[in-house]
C-alpha positions as CSV (number, residue, x, y, z in Angstrom):
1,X,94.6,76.6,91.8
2,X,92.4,75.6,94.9
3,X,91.2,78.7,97.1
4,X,90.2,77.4,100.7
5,X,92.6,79.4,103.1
6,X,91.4,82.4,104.9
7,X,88.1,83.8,103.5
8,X,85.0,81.2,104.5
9,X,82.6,82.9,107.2
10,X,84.7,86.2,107.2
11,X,82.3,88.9,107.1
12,X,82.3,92.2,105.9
13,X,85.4,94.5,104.2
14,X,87.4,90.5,104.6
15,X,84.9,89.6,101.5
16,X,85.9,92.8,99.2
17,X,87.8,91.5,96.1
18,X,90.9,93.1,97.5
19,X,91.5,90.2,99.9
20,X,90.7,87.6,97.3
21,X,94.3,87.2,95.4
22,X,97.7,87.9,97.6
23,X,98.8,90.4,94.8
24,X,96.1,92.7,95.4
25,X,96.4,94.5,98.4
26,X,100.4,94.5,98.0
27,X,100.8,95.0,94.6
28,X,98.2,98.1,95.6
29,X,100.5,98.9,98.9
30,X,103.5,99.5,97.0
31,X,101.6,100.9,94.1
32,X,100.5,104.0,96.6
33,X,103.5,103.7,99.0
34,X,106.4,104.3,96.3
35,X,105.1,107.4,95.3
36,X,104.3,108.6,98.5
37,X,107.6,107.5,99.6
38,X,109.2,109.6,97.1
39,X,107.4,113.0,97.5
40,X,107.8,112.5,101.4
41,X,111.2,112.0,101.8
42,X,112.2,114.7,98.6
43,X,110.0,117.1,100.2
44,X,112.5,116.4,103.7
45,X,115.5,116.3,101.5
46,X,114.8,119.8,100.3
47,X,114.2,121.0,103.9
48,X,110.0,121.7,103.5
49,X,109.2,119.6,106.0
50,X,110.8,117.0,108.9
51,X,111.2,113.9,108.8
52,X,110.0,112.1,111.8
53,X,113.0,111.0,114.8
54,X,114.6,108.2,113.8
55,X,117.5,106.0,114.8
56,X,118.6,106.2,111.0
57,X,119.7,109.1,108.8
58,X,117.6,110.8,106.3
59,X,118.9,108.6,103.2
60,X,119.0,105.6,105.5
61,X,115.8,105.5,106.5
62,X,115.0,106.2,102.8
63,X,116.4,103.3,101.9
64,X,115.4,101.2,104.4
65,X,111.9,102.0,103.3
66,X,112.8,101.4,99.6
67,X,113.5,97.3,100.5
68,X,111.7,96.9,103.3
69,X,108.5,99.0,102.3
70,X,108.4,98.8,98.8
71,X,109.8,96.0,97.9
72,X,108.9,93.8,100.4
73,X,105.3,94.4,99.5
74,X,106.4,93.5,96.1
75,X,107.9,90.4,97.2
76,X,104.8,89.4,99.1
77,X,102.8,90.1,96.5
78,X,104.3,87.8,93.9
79,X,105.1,85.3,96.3
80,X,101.5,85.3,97.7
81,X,100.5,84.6,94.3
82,X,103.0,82.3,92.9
83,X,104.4,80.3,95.3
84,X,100.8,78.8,96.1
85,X,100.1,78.1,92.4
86,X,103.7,76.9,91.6
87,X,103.3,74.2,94.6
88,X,99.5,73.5,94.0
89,X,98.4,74.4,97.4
90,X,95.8,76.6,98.4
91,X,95.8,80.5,97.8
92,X,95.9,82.6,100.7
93,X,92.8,85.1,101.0
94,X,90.7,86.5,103.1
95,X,91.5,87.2,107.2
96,X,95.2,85.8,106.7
97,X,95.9,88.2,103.7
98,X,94.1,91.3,105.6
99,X,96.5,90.0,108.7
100,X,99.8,90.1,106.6
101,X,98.7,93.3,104.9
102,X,98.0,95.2,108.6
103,X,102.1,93.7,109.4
104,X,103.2,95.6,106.5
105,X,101.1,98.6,107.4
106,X,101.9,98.2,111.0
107,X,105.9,98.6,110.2
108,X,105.6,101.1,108.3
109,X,103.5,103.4,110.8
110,X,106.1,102.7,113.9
111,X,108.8,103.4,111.6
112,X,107.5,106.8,111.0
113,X,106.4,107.1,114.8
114,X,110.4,105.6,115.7
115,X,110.6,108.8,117.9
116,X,107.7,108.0,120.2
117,X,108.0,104.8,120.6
118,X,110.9,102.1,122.0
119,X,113.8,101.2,119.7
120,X,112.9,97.3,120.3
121,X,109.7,97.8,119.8
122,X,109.8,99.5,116.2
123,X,112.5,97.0,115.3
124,X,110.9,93.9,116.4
125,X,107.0,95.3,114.2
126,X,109.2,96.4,111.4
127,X,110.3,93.3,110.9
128,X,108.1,91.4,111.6
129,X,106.6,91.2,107.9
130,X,109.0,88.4,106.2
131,X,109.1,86.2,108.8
132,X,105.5,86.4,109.0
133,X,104.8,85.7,105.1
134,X,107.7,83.3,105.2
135,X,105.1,81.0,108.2
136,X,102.3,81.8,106.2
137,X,103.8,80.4,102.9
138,X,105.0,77.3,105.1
139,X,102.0,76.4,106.9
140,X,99.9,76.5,103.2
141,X,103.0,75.1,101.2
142,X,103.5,72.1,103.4
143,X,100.6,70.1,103.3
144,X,101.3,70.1,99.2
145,X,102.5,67.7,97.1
146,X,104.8,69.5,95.2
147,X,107.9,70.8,97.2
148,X,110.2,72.1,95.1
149,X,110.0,75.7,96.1
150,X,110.5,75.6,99.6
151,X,114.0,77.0,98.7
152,X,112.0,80.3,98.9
153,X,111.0,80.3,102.4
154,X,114.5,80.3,104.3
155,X,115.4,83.6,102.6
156,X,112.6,85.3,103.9
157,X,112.9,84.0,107.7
């Protein structure tokens, strides 16, 4: 496995191991998020707190956020990790990880912030994450030689 995308002059936090493997900082996102997820939206299910305007229902928006919070960073994770290995191209690190990772974070916030912001524009940064990663996987899985697993990439555009 070759590592030449993303991390080369990037200074700084871009350097921390973190950004060096596309598991990392998903595998970590969903590690924190699920949890947090689940006291959140039990602690508005019981009536202790709100939950933030939305254009979903309470359960809705719960589960939206289990596939397309949770999961997703899951799926981004392995397929960060994997897909580059499987195909032998390069791994994705550095700048381009930190980017995808700050889409996932990003859609996550303006779901949460739904009822101060524009219905278009929460819809269009929610999800904005596959087809994102789905790009990302292209433009790195292309140049390769093996192209078996572009099967994968469809799916998530």
């Amino acid at each position: 496995m070759r590592r030449a995308r993303g991390g080369g002059g990037d200074p700084g936090l871009i350097r921390h191991p973190v950004w060096s493997s596309g598991f990392r900082p998903f595998f970590l996102a969903a590690a924190a998020y699920g949890p947090l997820l689940l006291v959140t939206w039990t602690g508005a299910h019981l009536g202790w707190w709100g939950w933030p305007e939305a254009a979903l229902s309470l359960p809705l928006l719960h589960g939206h956020e289990l596939l397309f919070g949770f999961a997703a960073a899951l799926v981004c994770g392995v397929l960060l990790t994997a897909l580059p290995s499987w195909s032998g191209a390069d791994e994705i690190h550095g700048r381009p990880l930190a980017l995808l990772a700050l889409v996932w974070l990003a859609g996550r916030v303006v779901l949460h912030a739904g009822g101060w912001l524009p219905g278009w524009l929460v819809l269009a940064i929610d999800c904005a994450l596959l087809p994102a990663l789905a790009g990302l996987l292209f433009h790195t899985v292309a140049p390769a030689r093996q192209r078996l697993f572009w099967w994968t990439l469809p799916p998530l555009a």
